[in-house]
C-alpha positions as CSV (number, residue, x, y, z in Angstrom):
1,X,42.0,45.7,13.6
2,X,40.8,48.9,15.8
3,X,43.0,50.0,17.5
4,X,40.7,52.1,20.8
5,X,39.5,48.9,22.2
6,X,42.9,47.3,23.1
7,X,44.3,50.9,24.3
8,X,40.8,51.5,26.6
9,X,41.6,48.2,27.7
10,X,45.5,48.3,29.1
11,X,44.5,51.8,30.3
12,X,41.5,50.6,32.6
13,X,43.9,48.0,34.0
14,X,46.8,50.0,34.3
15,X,45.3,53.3,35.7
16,X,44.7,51.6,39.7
17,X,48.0,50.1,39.3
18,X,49.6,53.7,38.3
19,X,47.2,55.1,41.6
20,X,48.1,52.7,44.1
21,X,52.2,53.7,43.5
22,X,51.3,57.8,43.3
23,X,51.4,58.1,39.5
24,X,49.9,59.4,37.1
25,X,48.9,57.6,33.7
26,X,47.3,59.2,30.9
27,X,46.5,58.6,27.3
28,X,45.5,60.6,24.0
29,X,41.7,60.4,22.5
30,X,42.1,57.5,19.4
31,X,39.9,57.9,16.2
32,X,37.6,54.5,16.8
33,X,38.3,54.6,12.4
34,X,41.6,54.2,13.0
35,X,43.3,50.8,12.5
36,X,46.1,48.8,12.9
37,X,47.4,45.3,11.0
38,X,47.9,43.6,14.0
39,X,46.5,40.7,16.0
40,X,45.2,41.9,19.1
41,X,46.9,39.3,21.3
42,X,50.2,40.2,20.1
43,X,49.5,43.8,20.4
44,X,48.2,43.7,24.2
45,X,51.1,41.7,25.0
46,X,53.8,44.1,23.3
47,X,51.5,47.1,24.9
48,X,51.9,45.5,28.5
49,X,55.1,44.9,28.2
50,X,56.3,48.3,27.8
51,X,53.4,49.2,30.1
52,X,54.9,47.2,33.1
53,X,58.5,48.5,32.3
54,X,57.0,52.2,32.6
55,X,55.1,51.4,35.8
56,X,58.7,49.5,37.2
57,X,60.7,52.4,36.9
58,X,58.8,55.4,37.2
59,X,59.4,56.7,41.0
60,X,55.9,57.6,43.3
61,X,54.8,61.0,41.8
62,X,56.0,60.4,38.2
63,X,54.1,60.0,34.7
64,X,53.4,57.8,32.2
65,X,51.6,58.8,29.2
66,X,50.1,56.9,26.0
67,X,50.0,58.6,22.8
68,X,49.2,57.5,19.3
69,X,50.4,59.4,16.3
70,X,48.6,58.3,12.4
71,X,50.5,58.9,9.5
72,X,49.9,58.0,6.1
73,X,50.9,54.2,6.4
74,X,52.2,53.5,9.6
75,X,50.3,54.1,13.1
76,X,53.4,55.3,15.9
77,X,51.7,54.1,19.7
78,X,53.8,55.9,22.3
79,X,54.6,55.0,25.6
80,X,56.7,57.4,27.7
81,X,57.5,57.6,31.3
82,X,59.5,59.8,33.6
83,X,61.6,57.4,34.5
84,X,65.4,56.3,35.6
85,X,66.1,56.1,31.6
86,X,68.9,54.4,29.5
87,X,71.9,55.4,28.7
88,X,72.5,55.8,25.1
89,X,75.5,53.0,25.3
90,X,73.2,50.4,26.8
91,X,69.8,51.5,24.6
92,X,72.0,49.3,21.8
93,X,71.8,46.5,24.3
94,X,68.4,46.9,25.2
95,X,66.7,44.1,22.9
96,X,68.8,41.0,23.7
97,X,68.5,38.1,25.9
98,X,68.8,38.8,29.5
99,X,70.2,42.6,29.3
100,X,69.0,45.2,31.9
101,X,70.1,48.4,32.2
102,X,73.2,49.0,34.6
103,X,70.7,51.6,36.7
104,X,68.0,49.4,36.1
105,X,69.7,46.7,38.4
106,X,70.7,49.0,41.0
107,X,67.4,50.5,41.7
108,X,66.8,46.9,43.3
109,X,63.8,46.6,40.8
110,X,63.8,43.0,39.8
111,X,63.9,41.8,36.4
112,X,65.7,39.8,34.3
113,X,65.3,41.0,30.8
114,X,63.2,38.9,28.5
115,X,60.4,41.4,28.1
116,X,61.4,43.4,25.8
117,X,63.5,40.7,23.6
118,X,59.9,39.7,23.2
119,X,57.9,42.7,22.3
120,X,60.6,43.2,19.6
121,X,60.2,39.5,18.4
122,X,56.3,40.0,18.6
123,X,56.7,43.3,16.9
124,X,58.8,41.5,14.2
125,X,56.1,39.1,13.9
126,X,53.6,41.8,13.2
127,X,55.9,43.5,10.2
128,X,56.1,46.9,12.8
129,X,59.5,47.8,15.1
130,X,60.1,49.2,18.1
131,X,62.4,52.4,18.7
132,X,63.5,53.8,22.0
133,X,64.5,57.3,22.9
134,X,65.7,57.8,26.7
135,X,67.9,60.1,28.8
136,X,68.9,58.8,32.2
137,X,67.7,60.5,35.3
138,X,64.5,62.4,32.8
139,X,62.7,59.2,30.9
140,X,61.8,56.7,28.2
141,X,60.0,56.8,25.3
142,X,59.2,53.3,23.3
143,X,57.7,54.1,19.8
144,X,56.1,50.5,18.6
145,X,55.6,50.9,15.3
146,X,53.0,49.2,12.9
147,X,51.0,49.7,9.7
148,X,48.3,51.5,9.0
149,X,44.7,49.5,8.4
150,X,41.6,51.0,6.9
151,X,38.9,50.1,9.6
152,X,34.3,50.9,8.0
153,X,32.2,52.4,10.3
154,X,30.3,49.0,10.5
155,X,33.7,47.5,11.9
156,X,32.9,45.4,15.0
157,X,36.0,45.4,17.7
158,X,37.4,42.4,17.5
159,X,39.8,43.1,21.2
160,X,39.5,40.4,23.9
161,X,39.3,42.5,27.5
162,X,42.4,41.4,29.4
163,X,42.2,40.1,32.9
164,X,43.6,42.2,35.7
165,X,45.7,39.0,36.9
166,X,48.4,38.7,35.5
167,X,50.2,36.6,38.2
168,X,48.9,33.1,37.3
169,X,47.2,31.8,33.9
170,X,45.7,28.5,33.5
171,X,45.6,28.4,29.8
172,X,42.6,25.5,28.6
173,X,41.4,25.3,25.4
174,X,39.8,22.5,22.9
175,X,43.2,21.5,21.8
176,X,44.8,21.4,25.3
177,X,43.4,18.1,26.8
178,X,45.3,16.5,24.3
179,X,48.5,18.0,25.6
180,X,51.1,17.0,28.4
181,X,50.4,19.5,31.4
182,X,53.7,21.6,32.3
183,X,53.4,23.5,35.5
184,X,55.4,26.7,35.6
185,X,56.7,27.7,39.2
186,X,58.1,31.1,39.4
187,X,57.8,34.3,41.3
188,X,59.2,36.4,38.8
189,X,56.1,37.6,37.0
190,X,58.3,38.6,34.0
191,X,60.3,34.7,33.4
192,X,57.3,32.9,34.0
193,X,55.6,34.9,31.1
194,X,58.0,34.1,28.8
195,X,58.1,30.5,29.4
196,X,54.3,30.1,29.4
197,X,54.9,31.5,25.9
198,X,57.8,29.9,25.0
199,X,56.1,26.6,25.8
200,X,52.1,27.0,25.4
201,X,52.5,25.9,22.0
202,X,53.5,22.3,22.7
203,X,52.1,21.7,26.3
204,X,49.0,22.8,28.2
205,X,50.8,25.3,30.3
206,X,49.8,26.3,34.2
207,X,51.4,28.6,35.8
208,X,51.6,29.9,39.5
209,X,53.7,32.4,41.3
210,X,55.1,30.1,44.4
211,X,54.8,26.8,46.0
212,X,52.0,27.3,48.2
213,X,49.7,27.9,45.3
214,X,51.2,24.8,43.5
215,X,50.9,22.4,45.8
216,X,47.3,23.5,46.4
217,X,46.6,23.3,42.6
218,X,48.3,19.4,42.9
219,X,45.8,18.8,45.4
220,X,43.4,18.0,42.6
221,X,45.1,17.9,39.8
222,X,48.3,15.9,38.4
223,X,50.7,17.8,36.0
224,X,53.2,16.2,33.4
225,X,56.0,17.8,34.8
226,X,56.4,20.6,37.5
227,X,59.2,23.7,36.2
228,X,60.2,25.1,39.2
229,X,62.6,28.0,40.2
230,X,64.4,27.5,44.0
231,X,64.9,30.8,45.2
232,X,61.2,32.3,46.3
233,X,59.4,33.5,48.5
234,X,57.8,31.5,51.2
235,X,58.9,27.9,50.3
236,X,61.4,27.8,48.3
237,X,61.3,25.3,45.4
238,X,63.6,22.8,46.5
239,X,61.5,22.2,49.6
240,X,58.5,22.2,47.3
241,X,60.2,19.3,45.1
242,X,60.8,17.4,48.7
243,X,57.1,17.6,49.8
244,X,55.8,16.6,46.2
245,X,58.6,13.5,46.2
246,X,58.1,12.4,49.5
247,X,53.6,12.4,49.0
248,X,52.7,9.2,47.7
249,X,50.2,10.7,45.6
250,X,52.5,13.1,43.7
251,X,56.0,11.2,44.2
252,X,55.8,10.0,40.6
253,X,55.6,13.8,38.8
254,X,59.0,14.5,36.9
255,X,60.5,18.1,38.5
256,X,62.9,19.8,37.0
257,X,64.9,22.9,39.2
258,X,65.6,25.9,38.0
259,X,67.7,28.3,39.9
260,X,70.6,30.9,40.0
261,X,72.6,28.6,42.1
262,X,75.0,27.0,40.1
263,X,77.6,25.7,43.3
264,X,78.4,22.0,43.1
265,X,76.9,21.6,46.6
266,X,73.5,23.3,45.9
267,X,72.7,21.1,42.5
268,X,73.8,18.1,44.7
269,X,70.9,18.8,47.4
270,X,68.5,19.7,45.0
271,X,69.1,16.4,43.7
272,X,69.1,14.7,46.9
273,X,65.5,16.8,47.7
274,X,64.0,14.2,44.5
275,X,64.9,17.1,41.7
276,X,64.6,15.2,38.2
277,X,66.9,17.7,36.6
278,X,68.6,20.9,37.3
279,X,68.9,23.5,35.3
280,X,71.2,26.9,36.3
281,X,70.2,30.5,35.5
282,X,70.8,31.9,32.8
283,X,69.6,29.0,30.3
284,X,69.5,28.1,26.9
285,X,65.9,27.6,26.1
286,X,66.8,24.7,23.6
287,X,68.3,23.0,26.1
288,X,65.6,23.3,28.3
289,X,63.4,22.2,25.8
290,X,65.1,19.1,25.4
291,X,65.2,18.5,28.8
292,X,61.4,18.2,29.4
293,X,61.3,16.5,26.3
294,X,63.0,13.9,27.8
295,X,61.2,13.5,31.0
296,X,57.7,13.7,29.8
297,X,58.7,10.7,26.9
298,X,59.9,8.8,29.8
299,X,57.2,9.0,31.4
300,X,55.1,8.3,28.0
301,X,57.3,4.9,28.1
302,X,56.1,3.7,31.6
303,X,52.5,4.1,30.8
304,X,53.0,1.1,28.8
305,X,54.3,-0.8,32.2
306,X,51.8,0.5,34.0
307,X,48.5,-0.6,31.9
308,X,50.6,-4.2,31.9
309,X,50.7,-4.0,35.6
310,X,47.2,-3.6,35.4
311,X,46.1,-6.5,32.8
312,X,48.6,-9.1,34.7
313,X,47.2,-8.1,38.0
314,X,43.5,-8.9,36.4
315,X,44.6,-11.8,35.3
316,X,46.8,-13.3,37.2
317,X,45.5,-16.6,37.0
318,X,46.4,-16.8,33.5
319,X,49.6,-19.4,33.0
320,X,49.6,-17.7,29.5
321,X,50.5,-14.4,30.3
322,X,53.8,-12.9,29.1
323,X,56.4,-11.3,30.9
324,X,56.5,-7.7,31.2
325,X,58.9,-5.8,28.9
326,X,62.3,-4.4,30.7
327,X,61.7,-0.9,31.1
328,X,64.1,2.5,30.0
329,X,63.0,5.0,32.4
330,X,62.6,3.4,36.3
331,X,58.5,2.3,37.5
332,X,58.2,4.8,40.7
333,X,57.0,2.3,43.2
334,X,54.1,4.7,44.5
335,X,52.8,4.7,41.1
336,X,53.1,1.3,40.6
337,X,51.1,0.5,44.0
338,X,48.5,3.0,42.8
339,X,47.4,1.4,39.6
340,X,47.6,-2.2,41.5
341,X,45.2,-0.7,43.7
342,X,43.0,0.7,41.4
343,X,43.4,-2.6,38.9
344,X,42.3,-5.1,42.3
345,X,39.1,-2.8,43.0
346,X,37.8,-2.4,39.7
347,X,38.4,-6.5,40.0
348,X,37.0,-7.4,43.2
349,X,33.7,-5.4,41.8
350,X,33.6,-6.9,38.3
351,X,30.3,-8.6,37.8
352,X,28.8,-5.7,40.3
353,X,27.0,-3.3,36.7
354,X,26.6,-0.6,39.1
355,X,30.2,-0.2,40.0
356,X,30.9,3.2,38.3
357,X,33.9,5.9,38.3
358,X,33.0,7.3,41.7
359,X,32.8,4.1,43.5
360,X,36.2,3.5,42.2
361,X,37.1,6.8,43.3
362,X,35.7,6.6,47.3
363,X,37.6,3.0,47.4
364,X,40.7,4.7,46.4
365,X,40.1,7.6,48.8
366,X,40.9,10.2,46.0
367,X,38.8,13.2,44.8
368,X,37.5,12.4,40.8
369,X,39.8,14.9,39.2
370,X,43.0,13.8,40.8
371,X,41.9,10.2,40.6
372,X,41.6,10.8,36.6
373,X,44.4,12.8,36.5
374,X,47.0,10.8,37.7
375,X,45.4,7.8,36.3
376,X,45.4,9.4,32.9
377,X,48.9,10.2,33.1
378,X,50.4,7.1,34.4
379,X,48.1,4.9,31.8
380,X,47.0,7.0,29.1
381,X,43.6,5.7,29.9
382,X,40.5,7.4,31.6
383,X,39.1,6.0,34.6
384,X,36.1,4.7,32.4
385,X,38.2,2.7,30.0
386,X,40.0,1.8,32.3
387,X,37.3,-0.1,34.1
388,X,35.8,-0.9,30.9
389,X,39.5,-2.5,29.9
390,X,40.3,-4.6,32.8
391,X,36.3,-6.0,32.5
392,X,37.1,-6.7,28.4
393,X,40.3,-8.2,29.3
394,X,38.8,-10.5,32.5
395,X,35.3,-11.3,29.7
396,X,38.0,-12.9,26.9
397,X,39.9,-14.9,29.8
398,X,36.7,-16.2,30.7
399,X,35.5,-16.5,27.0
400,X,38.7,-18.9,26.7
401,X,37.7,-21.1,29.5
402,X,34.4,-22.1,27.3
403,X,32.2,-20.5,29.3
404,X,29.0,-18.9,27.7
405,X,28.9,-15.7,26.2
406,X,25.8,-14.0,28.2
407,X,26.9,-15.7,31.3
408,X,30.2,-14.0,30.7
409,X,28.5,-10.1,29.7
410,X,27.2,-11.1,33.6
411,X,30.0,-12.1,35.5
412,X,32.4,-9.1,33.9
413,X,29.0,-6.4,34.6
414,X,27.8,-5.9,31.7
415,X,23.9,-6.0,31.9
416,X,23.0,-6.4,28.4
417,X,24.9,-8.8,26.3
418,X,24.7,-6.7,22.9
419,X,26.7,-4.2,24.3
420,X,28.9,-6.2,25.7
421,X,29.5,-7.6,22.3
422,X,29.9,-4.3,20.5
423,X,32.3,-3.3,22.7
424,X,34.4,-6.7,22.8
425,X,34.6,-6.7,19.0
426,X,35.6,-2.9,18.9
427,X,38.3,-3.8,21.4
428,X,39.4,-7.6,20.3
429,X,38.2,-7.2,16.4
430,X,36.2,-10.1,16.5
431,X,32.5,-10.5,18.3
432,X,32.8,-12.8,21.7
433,X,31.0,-16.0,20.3
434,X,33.9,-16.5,17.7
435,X,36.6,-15.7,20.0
436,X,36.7,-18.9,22.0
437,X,39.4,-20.9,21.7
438,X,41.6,-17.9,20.3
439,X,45.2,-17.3,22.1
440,X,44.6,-13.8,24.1
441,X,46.6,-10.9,23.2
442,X,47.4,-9.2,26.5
443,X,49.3,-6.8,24.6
């Protein structure tokens, strides 16, 4: 890939950064011939990385410079600063979990160091290495090393432009609205990076950098499972897990606590503030993992109680109807009151065709995208199969009391009978005029 484009890129977003602390950043003219094997993703992040360390300890008045060196099969990109520096004892330490420099922590310049465990692992990734050079008190010099690529004059740049905010990242693609929603609550711009990464791959990952902004973000829509540091801030996260506990509409949303505080007392009031789990700084990833693992497949569980709360409530009538299944993981009553609510609407409305998703929405005095979040995560259905479910499910109870089958498309709301019947057999497996007399399957 070129490599200009990505280095134009970091510098235009870096340079007012560098000017609103009094320094200086520069960077050497690049060939636009000359390339890199690399993907440019992985390459910004490593670049930004060591970018951010540079800007973070370089005092007002100091320099940072980028540089890029060609040799005959590997491309050297240089980033230097006139920094604190690293002793040559801890520059050993420098690319494992959770070191930072002995200076680096008394210059009061938070961090926790992840970032450049990363940009090694990244660099790994990409068949390159990074080398550092530093003397304490004069500066650092990271080397990121990578091969050489041949790049044609016809060579289109491939880069993304990076967005100036890097604080929060709402990360939606395609393949995301299959996924369970994690939201990341952290102030620490350098940990919540690494666990967007670490977990984007499994969950569709939102992240914001304190409560305020996650609470407004819940406002309208409703998360899998909220990941929250406690000490930030503002409102710190414990009090953010209390307010999200103790609202009806948001009571039912696993939280897990993450914090520094490992004292007996403080895990016990987290708990007793409606914490899920709690987790103490520092922490093994894996373990986290598994942790909201667990919650979300609980939660996964209850959607099954939930749609039966729904179907028993339609038809409640019904001397046939099984009894619901004990449950692992404990109904939250809020929840529980919500889909009753929802499920009595959609039935006190069922033979009216024009009853749609936004009626259904103004009844239950929720905005549509929190309505069809929450509903979507307690269910696993959208509001509109939902609504089309509970009308099946009330047309086959109706079907078994003999009653016709266009008289029963009209009293369940469905204006034209041959849809009605496409969807009944899609749903039951059989078309409506041969289902009387079966047993129904509330399952």
């Amino acid at each position: 890939m070129p490599l200009k484009q990505n280095i134009d890129n970091l510098f235009t977003i870096f340079q007012p950064l560098c000017q609103q602390q009094q320094k200086t950043l520069q960077a050497s003219s690049i060939d636009c011939q000359l390339g890199v094997w690399a993907d440019s993703k992985l390459l910004d992040r490593i670049l930004t990385n060591l970018l951010s360390n540079a800007l973070k300890y370089t005092p007002a008045g100091g320099k940072i410079s980028i540089d890029v060196k060609a040799e005959a099969d590997k491309v050297q990109i240089i980033v230097s600063d006139t920094g604190i520096g690293i002793s040559p004892k801890e520059q050993k330490k420098l690319f494992t979990s959770f070191f930072r420099a002995s200076n680096a922590i008394s210059s009061g310049t938070p961090g926790i160091g992840l970032g450049l465990l990363q940009a090694k692992r990244f660099a790994t990734l990409l068949k390159g290495d990074i080398k550092v050079n530093s003397i304490v008190n004069q500066g650092s010099e990271f080397m990121l090393i990578l091969n050489k690529a041949a790049v044609t004059a016809s060579a289109v740049p491939t880069a993304t432009p990076i967005t100036k905010d890097f604080t929060t990242t709402e990360n939606t693609t395609l393949c995301d609205s299959d996924k369970d929603t994690l939201l990341i609550v952290e102030d620490n711009d350098e940990l919540r990076l690494y666990m967007r990464r670490i977990f984007e791959p499994v969950y569709r990952v939102i992240d914001k950098s304190n409560a305020q902004e996650a609470l407004e973000y819940m406002e309208t829509q409703y998360p899998s499972l909220v990941l929250s540091d406690i000490m930030m801030p503002g409102m710190p996260g414990d009090e953010m897990c209390h307010r999200i506990k103790s609202t009806p509409a948001t009571s039912g949303i696993p939280v897990i606590l993450l914090t520094a505080k490992t004292f007996r007392t403080s895990i016990i009031e987290g708990l007793q503030k409606g914490a899920d789990d709690y987790i103490a700084k520092p922490f093994d990833i894996d373990i986290l993992k598994a942790k909201i693992q667990a919650q979300i497949e609980n939660r996964r569980r209850l959607r099954q109680y939930y749609t039966q709360i729904a179907l028993q409530h339609t038809l409640s009538t019904d001397k046939t109807i099984k009894e619901m299944p004990v449950q692992s993981a404990m109904p939250n009553n809020a929840d529980s009151a919500f889909v009753e609510k929802a499920t009595q609407i959609v039935k006190d409305n069922i033979s009216d065709f024009e009853f749609d998703i936004d009626r259904l929405c103004r009844n239950m005095a929720m905005c549509r995208t929190l309505f069809h979040e929450r509903l979507k995560a307690l269910t696993g259905h959208t509001p509109q199969d939902f609504i089309r479910i509970i009308r099946l499910k009330q047309a086959a109870a109706l079907l078994q009391q003999g009653i016709p089958v266009t008289d029963v498309s009209i009293q369940t709301g469905f204006v034209n009978s041959k849809y009605f019947s496409t969807l009944f057999k899609k749903y039951f497996g059989v078309q409506p005029s041969r289902y009387t007399g079966q047993r129904m399957n509330i399952g």
